[in-house]
N, C-alpha and C positions, 0 to 999 in steps of 0.2 A: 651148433644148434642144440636146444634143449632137447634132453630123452624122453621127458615126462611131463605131464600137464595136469596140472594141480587147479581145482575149482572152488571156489568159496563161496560165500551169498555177499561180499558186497567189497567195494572197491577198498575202504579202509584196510579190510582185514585183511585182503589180498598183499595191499602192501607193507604190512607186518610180517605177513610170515615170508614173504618174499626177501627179507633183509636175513633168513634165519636159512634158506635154502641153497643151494650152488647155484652155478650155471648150468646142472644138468635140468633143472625145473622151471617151468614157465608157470606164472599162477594169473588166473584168470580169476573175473567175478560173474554169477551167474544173476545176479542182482535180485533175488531171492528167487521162488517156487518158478519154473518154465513152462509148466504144463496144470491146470489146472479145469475143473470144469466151466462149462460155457455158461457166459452170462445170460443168453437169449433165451435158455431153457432149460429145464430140470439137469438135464442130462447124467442122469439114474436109471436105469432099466429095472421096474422094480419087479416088472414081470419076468426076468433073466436074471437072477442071483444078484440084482442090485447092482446090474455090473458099472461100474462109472465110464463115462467116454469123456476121455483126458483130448484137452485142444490144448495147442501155444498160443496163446494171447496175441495179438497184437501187436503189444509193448515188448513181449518177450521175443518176437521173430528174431530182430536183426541180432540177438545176443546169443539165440541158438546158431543160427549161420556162421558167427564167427568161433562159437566154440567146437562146431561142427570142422570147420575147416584149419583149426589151432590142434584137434583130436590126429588128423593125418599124420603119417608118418612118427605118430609119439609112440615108442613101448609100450606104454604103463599112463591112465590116468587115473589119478587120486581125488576120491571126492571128500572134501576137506570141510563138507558141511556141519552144521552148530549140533552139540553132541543132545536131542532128543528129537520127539517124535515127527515133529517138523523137519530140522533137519536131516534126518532117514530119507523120510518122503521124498525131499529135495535133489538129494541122491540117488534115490530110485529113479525118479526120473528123468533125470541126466544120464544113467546108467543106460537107460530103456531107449533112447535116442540117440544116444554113443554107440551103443550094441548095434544099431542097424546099418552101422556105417560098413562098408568092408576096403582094407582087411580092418576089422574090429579090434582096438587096442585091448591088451589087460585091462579091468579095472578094479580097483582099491579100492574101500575104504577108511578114511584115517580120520580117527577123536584126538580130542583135547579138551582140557576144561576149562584151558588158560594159553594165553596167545605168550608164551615165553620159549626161548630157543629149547631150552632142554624139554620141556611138554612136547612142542613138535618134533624134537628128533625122535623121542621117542614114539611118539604113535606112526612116524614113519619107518618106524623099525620095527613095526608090529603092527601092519593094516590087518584087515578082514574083509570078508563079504558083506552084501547087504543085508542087517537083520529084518525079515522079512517079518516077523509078529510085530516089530517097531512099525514098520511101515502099514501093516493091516491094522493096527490102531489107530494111524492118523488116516486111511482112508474110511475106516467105520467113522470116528469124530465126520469126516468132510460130510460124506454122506448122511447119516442122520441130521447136521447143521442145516443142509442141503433141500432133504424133504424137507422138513418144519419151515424153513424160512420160504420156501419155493410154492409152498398149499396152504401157509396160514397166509404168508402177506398179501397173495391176491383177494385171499377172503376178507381181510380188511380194507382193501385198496375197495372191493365193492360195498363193504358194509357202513365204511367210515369214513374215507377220504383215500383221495390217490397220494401216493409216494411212503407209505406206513406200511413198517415192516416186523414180523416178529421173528424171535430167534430162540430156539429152542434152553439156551441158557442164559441167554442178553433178559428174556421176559422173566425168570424165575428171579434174576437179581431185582427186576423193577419192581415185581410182584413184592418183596422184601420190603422194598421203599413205600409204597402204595400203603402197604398194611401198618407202616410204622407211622404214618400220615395219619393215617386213620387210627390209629390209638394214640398220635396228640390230639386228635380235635375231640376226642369223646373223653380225656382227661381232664378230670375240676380239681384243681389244688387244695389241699387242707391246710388250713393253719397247725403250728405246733410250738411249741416254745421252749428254748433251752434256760438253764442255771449254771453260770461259773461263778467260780469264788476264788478270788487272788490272794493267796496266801504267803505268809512266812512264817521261820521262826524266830520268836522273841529272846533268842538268843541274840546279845549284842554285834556278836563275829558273824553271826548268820542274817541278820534282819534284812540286808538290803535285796539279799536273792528271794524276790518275790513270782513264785508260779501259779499257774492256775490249774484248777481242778474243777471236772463236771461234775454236777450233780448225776448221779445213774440209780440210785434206786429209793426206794421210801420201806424199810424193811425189807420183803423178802420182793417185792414188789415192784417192776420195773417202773420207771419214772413217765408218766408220762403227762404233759404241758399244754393243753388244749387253746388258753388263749394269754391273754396279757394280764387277765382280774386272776385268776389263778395263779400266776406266776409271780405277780405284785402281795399277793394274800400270805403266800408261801416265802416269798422273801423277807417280806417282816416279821414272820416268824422264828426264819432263819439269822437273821440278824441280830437277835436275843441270847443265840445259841453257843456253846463252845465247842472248838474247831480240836480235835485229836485225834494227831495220827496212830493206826492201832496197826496198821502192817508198812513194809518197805522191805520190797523183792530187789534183788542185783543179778543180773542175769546176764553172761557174755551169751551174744549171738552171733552168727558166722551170715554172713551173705554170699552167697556163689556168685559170680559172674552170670549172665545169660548166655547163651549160644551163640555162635553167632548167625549173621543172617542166612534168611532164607531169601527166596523172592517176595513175600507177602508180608514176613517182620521188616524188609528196608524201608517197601511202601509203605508201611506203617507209621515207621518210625521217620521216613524221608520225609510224611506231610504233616505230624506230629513237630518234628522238632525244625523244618526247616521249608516248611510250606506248601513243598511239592506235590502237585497234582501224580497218581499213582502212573500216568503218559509221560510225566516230563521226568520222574524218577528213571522208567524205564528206558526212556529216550537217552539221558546223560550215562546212565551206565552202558548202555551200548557202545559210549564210545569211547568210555576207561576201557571197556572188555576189549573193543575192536583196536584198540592202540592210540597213543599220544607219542606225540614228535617230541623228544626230550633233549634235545640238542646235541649233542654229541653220542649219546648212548642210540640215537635213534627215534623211531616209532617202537612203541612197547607197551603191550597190552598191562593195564595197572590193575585190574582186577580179573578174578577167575567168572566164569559163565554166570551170567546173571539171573537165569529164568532156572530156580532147583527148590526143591522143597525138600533135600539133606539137610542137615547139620553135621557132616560128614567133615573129615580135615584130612588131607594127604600129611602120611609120615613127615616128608621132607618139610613140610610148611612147619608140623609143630616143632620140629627139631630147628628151625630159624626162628622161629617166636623165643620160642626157650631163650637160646643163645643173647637175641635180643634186650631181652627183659633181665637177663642177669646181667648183659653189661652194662643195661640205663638204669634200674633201678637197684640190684644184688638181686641173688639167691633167695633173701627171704620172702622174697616177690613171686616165685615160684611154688605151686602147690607139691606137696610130699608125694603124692599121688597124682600124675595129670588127671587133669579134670575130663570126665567124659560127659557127652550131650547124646540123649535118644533122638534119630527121626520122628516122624509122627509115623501110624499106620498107612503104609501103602505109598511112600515114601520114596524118591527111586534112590536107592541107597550106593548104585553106582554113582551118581553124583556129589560136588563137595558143595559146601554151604558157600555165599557169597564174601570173598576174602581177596585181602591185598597179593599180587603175587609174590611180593618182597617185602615184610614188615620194614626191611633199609631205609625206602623211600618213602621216608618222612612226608607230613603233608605240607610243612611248611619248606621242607626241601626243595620240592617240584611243583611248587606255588605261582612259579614264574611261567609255568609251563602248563596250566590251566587257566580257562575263564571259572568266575565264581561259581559256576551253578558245577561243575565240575570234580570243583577244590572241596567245596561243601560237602559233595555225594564221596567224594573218596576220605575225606574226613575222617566221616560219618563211618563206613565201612570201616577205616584201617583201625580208628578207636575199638571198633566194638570184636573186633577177630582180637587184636593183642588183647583187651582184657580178659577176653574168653579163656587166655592161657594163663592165666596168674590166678593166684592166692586168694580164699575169700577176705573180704573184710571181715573186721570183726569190731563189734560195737557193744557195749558197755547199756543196756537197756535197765531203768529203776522204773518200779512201778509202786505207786504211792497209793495207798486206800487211809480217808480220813472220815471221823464221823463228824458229823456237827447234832449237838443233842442227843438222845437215843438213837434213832434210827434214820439219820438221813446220812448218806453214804455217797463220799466223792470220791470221785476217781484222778488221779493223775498218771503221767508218762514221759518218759523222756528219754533219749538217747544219745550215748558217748561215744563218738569214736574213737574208737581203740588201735587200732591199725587199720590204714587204709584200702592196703590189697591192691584189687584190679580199681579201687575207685580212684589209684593216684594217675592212673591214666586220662581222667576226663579233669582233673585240675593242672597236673605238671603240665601238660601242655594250653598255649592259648585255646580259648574254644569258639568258635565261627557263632552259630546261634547262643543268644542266651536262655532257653526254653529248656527245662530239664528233661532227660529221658528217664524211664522206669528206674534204672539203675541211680540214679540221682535226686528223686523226687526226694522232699523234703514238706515236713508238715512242723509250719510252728509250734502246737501244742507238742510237738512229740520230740521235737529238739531243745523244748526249755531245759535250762539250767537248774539243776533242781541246789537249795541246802543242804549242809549236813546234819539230815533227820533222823532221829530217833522215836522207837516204837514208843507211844503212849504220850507223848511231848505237845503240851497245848501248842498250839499253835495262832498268829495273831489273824484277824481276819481284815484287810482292806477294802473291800469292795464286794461285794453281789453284783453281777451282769447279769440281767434278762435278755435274751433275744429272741427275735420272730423268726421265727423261719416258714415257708411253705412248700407243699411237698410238690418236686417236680415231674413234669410229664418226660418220656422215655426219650431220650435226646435225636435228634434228626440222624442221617445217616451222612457222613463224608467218606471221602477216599477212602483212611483210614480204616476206620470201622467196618466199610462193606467190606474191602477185603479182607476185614478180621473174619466178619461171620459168613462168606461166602468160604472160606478156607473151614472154618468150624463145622458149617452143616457140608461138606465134600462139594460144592457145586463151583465145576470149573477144577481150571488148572493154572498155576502159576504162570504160564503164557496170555495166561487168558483174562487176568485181574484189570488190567489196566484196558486194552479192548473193548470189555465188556463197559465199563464206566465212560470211556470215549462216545460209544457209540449211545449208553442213554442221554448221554447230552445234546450230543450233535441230532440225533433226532425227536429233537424237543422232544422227548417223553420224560423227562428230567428238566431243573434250572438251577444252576449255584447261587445261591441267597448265604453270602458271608460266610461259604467253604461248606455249607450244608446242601445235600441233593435233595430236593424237595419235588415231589413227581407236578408236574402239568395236568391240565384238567384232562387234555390231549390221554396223557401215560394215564388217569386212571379210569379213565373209559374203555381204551384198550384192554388193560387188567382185565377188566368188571366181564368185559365180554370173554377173555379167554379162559380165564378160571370160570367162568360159567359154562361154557362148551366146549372142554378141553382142559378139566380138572386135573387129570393124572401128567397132561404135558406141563402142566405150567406148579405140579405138585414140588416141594423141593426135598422131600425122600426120594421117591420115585428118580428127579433128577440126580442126586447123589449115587442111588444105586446104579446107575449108567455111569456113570462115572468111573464105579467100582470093575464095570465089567469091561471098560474101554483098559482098564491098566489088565485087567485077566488076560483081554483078547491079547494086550504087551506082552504079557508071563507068558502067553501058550498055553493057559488054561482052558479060552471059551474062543469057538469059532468067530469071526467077526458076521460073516454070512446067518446065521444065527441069529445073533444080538439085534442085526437090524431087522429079521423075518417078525421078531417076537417084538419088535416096537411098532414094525409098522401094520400089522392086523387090527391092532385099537384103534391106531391111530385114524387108520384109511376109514373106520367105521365112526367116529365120530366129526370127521371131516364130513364128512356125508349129512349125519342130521345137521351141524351144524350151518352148513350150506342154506337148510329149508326152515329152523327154527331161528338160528340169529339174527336179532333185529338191525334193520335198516336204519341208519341215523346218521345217513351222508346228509341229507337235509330235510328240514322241517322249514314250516311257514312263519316267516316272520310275525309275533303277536299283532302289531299293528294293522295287518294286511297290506305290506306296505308296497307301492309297484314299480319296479324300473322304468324310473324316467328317460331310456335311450330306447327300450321296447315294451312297452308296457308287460311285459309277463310281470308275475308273482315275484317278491323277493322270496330269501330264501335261508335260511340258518345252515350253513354250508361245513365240514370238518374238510382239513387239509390238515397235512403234515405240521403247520406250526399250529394247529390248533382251529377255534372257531372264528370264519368271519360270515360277512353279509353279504349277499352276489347272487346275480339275476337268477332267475328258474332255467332259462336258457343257457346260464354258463357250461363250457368255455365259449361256446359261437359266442354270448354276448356278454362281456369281457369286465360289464359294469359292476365291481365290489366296491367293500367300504369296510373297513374293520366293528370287531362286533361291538368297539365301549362307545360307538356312535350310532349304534342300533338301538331298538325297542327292547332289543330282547337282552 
């Protein structure tokens, strides 16, 4: 019979580490949080230190019963929950329900950042207690999420329509969306117009390598192209003119590799280059992280913890990359100095960045042993940690300045590569998307092939191109992007990116129009009214600096009890007027005056959760709607 009993959050993982332990260890799943607050009511005492009153769910009963009675007779149980402030939590409370049992086992417990045999052995050879600042972090997070959603959303549910809910950081993101909405529709395009000129040298050896150069200044004077008559006036001017080059820079430039991932660079780059919604990113690496059946080798977790905002690298990993890269590419592949990457501020620097747990397993190695969305997301990762350990490239950059006439002044650029570095990693090997990453982009004008040009040497001229251009409005916001700038301005945490976008969609406060999030009339109505009676909650400093103080209350800097005393004084005082001042606009009278033909009441301009429809004065007793694009109104 096993001595100890080991707990995880979910069946996968369970049976990973389970291939990695003896016979003295049973591993169970707790199938995530056991204890959480109740749905039916606040359940905050905020007039008692905020104290929370933790129930078992439901769903979670039969799964406490059985761990409860799997706990009997074990020495020792290890809680083997995911290493941040979630999983702490997770463990606390399993801990707090395990302790009641008597006689009361030991308990453990034991991190990892990576589901591989030697990760576990070792944090089993090195448990601890429960860090108790980790866990009052994630109950300050609960509890402030808790009030906000628990006393704004019934005030919506009265003012707007039933089943609409706000969320203390879900609303700062939409707020984001709203205001980006609202500075395309108040954006009018300008006209502007560019000047190339396709050039060579009338040198015979040389004539055939023809580049092109933009016009960029008129004297000291930057260029600027208002319409098409300007640009036509100026070209036949130009076209009279002679073309000579008066300078030619040669410049080697080094390109570093990027870091590698974070949680919020994968989603980035997962729906950048390979389509992924920032859910389905997170969804597929849970189940690299939590293990794949590899056929003989096992289940075996392929990537290290998914949800970190290091760029951190364990010894051991860069000392196999290293190894790696000198035996597929040489030594000259490797930097003279390893390369080092910063965290950002406020970083949890105990964790490592998202990375393969064995550079070995090639992605086309263990291609048989993935579905596509899989092979793709480990790709992705395994590319960008091995480049992160090599060599920069180094590229051969000419920069051409030409005059035509006195003072009109072209510009050209180009770029040679010189050695390829960490970029021969996204060519040597086949590549899944064809969509370039940062590390790959390429810009035609700046990779042409230039001649061999010399200073002061006319040059012939081929062609003048005019073009139109207009200037455009700030781009909508995708997956991508929010979680770029929800990560820029602090708001949220890498757990929280993908969540937070699930949820503006699924509650129509949001709609995807061609991978763009575009708020509903629904999301900016709610906006309009929270930022009007509840400025400083829905402000995204104010949200950032909570943020800041949720990692403090982590460090042991700031009380958690605190944090939420000096949030909810405002807060309770503007719930209050906004109670008596915010307007009612669950319904309005149909313009028409138009009357239900099953009870003659008034119709009625009615908000619900997907938004505006048409429905009796009486509704719900009387049940007769009609959507609003076959209304008056």
């Amino acid at each position: 019979m096993a001595k100890s009993l080991v707990i995880v959050e979910s069946p996968a993982k369970a049976g990973t580490i389970n291939k990695f332990l003896g016979r003295d260890y049973q591993v169970e799943a707790s199938f995530g949080h056991i204890r959480d607050l109740p749905k039916s009511k606040m359940g905050v005492d905020v007039q008692n230190s905020f104290t929370p009153e933790y129930v078992i769910p439901a769903k979670s009963k039969k799964t406490v019963s059985k761990l409860k009675k799997q706990a009997k007779g074990k020495d020792t149980v290890y809680l083997a929950t995911d290493p941040d402030r979630e999983g702490e939590a997770i463990s606390w409370h399993l801990a707090a329900i395990l302790s009641d049992e008597a006689p009361a086992p030991a308990i453990k417990r034991v991190m990892f950042n990576e589901l591989t045999k030697e990760a576990v052995k070792e944090a089993f050879e090195h448990p601890r207690g429960i860090d108790q600042k980790l866990v009052n972090a994630q109950q300050a997070r609960r509890v402030l999420d808790r009030i906000v959603g628990y006393e704004l959303s019934p005030l919506l549910w009265r003012k707007v329509g039933r089943g609409l809910s706000a969320g203390r950081v879900q609303s700062v993101a939409l707020r984001l969306i709203v205001e980006r909405e609202q500075e395309i529709k108040k954006f009018r395009p300008e006209e502007y117009w560019s000047l190339h000129a396709r050039l060579s040298s009338e040198r015979p050896s040389e004539q055939e390598k023809i580049f092109k150069a933009k016009l960029d200044r008129i004297g000291k004077k930057k260029l600027v192209l208002k319409n098409e008559a300007e640009t036509l006036k100026l070209k036949a001017i130009l076209e009279k003119e002679t073309f000579r080059v008066i300078s030619v820079q040669k410049k080697e430039r080094q390109r570093r590799a990027q870091a590698p991932y974070t949680t919020s660079k994968l989603q980035q780059e997962a729906y950048n280059r390979l389509g992924f919604s920032a859910a389905k990113t997170m969804r597929t690496a849970q189940m690299l992280y939590e293990g794949i059946e590899l056929g003989d080798e096992g289940s075996v977790g392929l990537i290290t913890y998914m949800r970190t905002d290091s760029v951190n690298i364990a010894q051991v990993a860069k000392k196999e990359a290293v190894k790696f890269v000198k035996e597929k590419f040489g030594a000259e592949y490797l930097p003279k100095v390893p390369n080092f990457y910063r965290s950002k501020k406020g970083a949890q620097e105990a964790h490592e960045a998202v990375r393969p747990t064995s550079v070995y397993r090639e992605p086309e190695q263990i291609r048989s042993f993935l579905n596509e969305d899989q092979f793709r997301l480990y790709e992705l990762i395994w590319r960008k940690f091995v480049a992160s350990q090599m060599s920069a490239a180094i590229d051969l950059v000419t920069s051409v300045e030409v005059l035509a006439g006195s003072d009109h002044f072209f510009k050209a650029s180009g770029t040679k590569n010189l050695f390829p570095g960490f970029g021969i990693v996204f060519t040597y090997f086949n590549q899944v998307s064809k969509k370039k990453g940062r590390e790959e982009e390429e810009d035609e004008d700046e990779n042409q092939e230039f001649p061999d040009l010399e200073q002061n040497e006319i040059l012939k001229l081929h062609e003048l191109i005019g073009s139109q251009h207009f200037t455009k409005p700030p781009a909508r916001y995708n997956d991508a992007s929010l979680v770029k700038v929800l990560e820029e301005k602090g708001i949220g945490r890498p757990s929280t990116y993908a969540p937070i976008i699930y949820t503006l969609v699924s509650r129509a406060y949001t709609e995807r129009k061609g991978g763009a999030l575009v708020p509903t009339e629904l999301g900016e109505t709610v906006i309009d009214l929270l930022v009007k009676h509840f400025p400083y909650v829905l402000d995204v400093q104010f949200t950032a600096l909570m943020e800041e103080e949720l990692d403090k209350i982590e460090e042991g800097e700031l009380d958690w009890i605190k944090v939420l005393r000096d949030f909810y004084g405002p807060f309770e005082s503007h719930l209050k007027q906004a109670k008596v001042k915010m307007k009612d606009i669950r319904q309005e009278p149909v313009p028409a005056n138009e009357m239900c033909d099953k009870c003659g009441k008034p119709m009625m301009i009615k908000w619900g959760r997907f938004g505006k429809f048409i429905a009796c004065s009486g509704f719900p007793q009387c049940r007769n709607t009609k959507p609003i694009s076959t209304g008056v109104a």
